[in-house]
N, C-alpha and C positions, 0 to 999 in steps of 0.2 A: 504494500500500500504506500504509494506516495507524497508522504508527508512529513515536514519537516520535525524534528525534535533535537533537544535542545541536552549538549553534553559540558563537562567542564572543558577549561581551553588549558591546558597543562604546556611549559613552558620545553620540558621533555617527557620523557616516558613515564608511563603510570606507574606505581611502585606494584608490584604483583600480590595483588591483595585476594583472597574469594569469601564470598557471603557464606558465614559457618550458621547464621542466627538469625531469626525475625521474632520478635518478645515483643511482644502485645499488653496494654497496660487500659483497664477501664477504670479510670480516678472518679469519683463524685463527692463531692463537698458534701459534710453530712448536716448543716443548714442549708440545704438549696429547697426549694420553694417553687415547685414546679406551675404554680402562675405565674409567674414570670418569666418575661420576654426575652430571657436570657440563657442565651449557648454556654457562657463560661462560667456555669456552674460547675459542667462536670469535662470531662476529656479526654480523649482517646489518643495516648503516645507509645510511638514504637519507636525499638533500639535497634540500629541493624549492628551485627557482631560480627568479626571477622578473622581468617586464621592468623592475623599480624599484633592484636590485639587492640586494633583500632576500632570504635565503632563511632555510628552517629545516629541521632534523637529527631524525630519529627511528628508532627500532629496535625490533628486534621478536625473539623469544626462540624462535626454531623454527631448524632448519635452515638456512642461510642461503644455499645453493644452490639450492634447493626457495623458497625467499621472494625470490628473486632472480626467478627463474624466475616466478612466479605475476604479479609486476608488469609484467616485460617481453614474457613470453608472447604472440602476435600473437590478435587476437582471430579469429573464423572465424564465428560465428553474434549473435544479439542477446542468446544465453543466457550466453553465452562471450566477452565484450569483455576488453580489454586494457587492464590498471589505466591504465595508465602514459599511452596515449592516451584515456583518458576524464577527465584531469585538465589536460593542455594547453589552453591558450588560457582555463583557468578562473577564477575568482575564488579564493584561496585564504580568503577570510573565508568562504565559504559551506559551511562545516565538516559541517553536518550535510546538509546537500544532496549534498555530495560525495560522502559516507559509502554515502548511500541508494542513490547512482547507481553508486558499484562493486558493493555489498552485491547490487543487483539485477542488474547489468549482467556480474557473473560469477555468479549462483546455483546454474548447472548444474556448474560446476565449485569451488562454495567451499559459501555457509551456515553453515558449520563450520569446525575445522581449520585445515588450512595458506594456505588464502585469505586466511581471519579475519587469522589472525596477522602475513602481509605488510601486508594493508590495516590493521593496529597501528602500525606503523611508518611508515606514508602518513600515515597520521591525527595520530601524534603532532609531524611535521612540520611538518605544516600550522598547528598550536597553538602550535608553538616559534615559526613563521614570524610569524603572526598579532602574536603578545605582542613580537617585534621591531619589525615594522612600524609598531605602534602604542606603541611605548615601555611595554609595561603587562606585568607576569608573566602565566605561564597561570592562574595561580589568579586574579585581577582577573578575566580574561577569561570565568572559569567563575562567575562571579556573586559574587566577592569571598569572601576567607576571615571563618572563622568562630570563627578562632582562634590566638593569639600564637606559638605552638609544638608541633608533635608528638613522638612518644615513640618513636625506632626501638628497636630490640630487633637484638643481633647472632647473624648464627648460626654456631653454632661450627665450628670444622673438624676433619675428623677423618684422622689416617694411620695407615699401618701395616696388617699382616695379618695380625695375630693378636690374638685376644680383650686383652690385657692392653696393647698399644702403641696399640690404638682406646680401648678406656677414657683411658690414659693421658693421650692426643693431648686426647682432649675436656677431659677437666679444668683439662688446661695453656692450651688454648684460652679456658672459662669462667673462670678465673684472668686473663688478662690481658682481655678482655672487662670485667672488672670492674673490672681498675686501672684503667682509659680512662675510667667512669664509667658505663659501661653497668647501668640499671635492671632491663633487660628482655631475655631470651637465648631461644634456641630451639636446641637440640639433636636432632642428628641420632642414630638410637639404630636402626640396619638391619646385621645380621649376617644377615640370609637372607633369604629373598622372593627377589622375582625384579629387585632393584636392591640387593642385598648389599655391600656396600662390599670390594672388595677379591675379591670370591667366598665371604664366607668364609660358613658354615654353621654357626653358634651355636646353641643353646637358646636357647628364651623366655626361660627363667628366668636365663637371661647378661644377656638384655636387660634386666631389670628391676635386677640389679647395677649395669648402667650410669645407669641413670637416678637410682639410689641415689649414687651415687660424684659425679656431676654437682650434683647437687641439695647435698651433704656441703660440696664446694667452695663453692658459691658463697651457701651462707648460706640462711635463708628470708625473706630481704625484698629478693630480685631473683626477678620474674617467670618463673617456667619455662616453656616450651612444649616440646613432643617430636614430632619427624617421623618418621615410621618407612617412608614412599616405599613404602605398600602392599603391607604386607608380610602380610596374613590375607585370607584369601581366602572368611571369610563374617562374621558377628558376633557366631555364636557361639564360634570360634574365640580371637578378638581378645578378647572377655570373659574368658576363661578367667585368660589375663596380668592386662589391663588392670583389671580389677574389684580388685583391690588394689595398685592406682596411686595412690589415691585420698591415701594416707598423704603423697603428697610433694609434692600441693598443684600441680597443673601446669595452668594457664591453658586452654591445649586441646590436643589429638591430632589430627595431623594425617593426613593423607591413609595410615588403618589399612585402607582396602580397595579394590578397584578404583574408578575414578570411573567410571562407567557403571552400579553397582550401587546402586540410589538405593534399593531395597528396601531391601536388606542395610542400608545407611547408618542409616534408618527404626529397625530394629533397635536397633542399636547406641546411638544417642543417646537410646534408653527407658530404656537401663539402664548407659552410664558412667558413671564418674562424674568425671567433666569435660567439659568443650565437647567437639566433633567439629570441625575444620572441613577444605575442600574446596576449590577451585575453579582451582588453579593452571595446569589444561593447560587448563579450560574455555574456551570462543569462543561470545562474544555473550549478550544476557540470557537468550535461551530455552532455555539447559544450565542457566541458573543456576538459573531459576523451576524445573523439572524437581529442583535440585539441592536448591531451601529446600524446595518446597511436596510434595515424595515424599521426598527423603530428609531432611529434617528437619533439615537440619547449621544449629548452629547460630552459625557463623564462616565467613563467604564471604570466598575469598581470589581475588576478579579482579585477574589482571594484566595490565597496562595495554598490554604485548608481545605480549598474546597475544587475549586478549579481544575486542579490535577496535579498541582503541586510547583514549586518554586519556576522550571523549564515552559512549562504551558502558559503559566500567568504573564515569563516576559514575552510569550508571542503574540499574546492579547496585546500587552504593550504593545510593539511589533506594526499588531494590526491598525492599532487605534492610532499609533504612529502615520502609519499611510492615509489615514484617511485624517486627519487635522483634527484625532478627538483628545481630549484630556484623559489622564491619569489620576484616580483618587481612588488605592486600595480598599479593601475594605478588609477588616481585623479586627474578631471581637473576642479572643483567645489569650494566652498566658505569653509570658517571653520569649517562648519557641519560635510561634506563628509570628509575634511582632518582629521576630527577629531576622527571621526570613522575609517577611515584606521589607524591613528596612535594605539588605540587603539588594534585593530587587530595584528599588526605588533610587539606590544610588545609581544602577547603572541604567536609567530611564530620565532621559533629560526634558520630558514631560510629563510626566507626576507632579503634580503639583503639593499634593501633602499626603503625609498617611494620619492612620487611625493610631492611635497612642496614649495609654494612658498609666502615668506612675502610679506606684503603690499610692499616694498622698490620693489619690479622685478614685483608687479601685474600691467598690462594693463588692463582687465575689471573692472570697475565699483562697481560690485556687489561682487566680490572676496575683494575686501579690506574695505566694510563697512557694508556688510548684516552677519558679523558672525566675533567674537573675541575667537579664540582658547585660553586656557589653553599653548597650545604649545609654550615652550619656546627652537628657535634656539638659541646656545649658540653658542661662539666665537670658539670653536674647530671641528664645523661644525655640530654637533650632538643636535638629542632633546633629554632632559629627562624626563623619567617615569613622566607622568602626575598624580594627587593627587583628584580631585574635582570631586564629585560624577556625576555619569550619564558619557556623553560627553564633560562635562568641558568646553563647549560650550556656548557666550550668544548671541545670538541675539540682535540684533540694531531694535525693533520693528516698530521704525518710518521710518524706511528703508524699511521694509516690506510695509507700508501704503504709504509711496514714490511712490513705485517702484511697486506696485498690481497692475495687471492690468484685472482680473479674479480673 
């Protein structure tokens, strides 16, 4: 099959390394709180091991019993292989050959989905592994960055269950977001749809209060963005609100309608007036191309958890490169994942910011103790070029044994 995928660029030979191990890990925070709208509660990390004694760490942002399952799974036909036995005895530098050989080697049962998203997590392993092996970060290994520092942006949190303790919550949250030195925020603004925070069922025109109240706090010279988790269910619905958003200046609107609805999408970014962008549950480039080239959105958000992993996500880059769309990751995971999109994002000279957030703004659990970034936000809002080979990534292993629960 004719398709491009994506390997390290090694300066000589690989060191002769073969896949001895694939160790599957289901973490769940044992306060998580299953109304709520949040993936980083729990998490699904794999080790890949090797005969040299090198390994590397990667995760992936879907259900983590279900992504457990899709790697260990016993294969049964040539259509239906078994990740986990298709990577033993392998080279792990052969990144994008690997890739190709689950990608095909399960199609009957992935393509898409919950496959994609396990083989995220394989993938990003094998990159963390590689960049050790070789003393080099993942971004060397992706063909060198392109630039000194990126621009995360944090996203706020919000509590409470009722209109005025969610306003509240947000403001207090963009308030300290801003003492930290944060540029760049993105606010969540969902009282109804069908991911309401809390259940609750507000008016539109409450929504647009909040956006008001958000934007009041933190001044007009930090970046706004607004997620509203698909809350309109056509465009001209979403117009109706959003056609006088215009006043508060907000970077882009995020995922305002289902993601499968690339018509509708089409619609809407003829006549916002701000960005659109999309691609957070997406898997592999062929949602995305679907996602620029029908529905027109003009900020592709692949994550690196989900997508198919560190190689796929910079082809989306790639893609959205050619056609003059923006870059804004999406990452709502532990140090691993953030560490892997920062990587990405160095060597992508349009990305405009990723999703980021320190321990000081995280509410779950397993975000501020299952993984210690490399990533250092500095006081002028920006991170710089990370140095430490692999993902620059460590793991808290006794967090892992905490928190295992499969």
């Amino acid at each position: 099959m004719p398709f491009r995928t994506v390997s390290p660029k090694l300066e000589g030979a690989a060191p002769k390394l073969k896949i001895t191990e694939v160790e599957c890990h289901v973490l769940l925070a044992p306060d998580y709180d299953a109304s709520f709208t949040s993936s980083a509660q729990d998490s699904f990390i794999v080790i890949i091991h090797t005969d040299g004694g090198v390994s590397g760490v990667g995760e992936c942002d879907a259900n983590p019993w279900m992504a457990k399952a899709c790697v260990e799974a016993p294969g049964t036909h040539t259509m239906g292989l078994c990740i986990k036995e298709m990577l033993i005895g392998q080279s792990p530098f052969e990144i994008g050959a690997l890739w190709k050989k689950m990608y095909l080697g399960t199609a009957m049962n992935g393509r898409r989905g919950m496959v994609i998203h396990a083989m995220s997590a394989v993938e990003m392993a094998l990159w963390d592994l590689c960049g050790k092996a070789v003393g080099k970060p993942v971004h060397a290994l992706l063909g060198g960055a392109t630039r000194d520092f990126i621009t995360p942006y944090a996203s706020l949190q919000p509590t409470g269950h009722r209109f005025e303790e969610y306003r509240d919550a947000l403001c207090a949250s963009a308030e300290k977001a801003k003492s930290l030195g944060f540029k760049a925020m993105k606010t969540e603004i969902t009282m109804n749809g069908p991911y309401a925070h809390g259940g609750m069922r507000e008016s539109y025109a409450r929504h647009t209060e909040v956006l008001k109240a958000v934007r009041k706090t933190i001044g007009n010279d930090v970046t706004l963005m607004v997620d509203v988790q698909y809350l309109w269910e056509d465009a001209e619905t979403c117009l109706k609100t959003v056609q006088d958003w215009g006043e508060y200046d907000i970077y882009f609107l995020e995922t305002p309608l289902w993601s499968d609805n690339v018509h509708e999408m089409a619609k809407l970014v003829a006549k916002a007036p701000m960005k659109i962008a999309f691609g957070e549950w997406l898997a592999t480039r062929f949602e995305f191309e679907e996602l620029m080239d029908i529905g027109k959105v003009q900020v592709a958000q692949p994550d690196v958890g989900r997508v198919g992993g560190i190689g796929e996500a910079t082809i989306v880059c790639d893609m959205a490169k050619a056609r003059g769309r923006t870059i804004v990751p999406h990452c709502w995971k532990t140090g691993i994942s953030i560490s892997g999109t920062a990587h990405m994002a160095f060597v992508t000279d349009h990305c405009a910011f990723i999703e980021y957030l320190p321990p000081q703004l995280c509410v779950e659990r397993l975000r501020r103790e299952l993984a210690h970034e490399e990533l250092e936000f500095r006081p002028d809002g920006t991170i710089p070029l990370p140095k430490k080979p692999g993902l620059g990534v460590e793991v808290d292993w006794d967090v892992v044994k905490k928190y295992r629960v499969a």
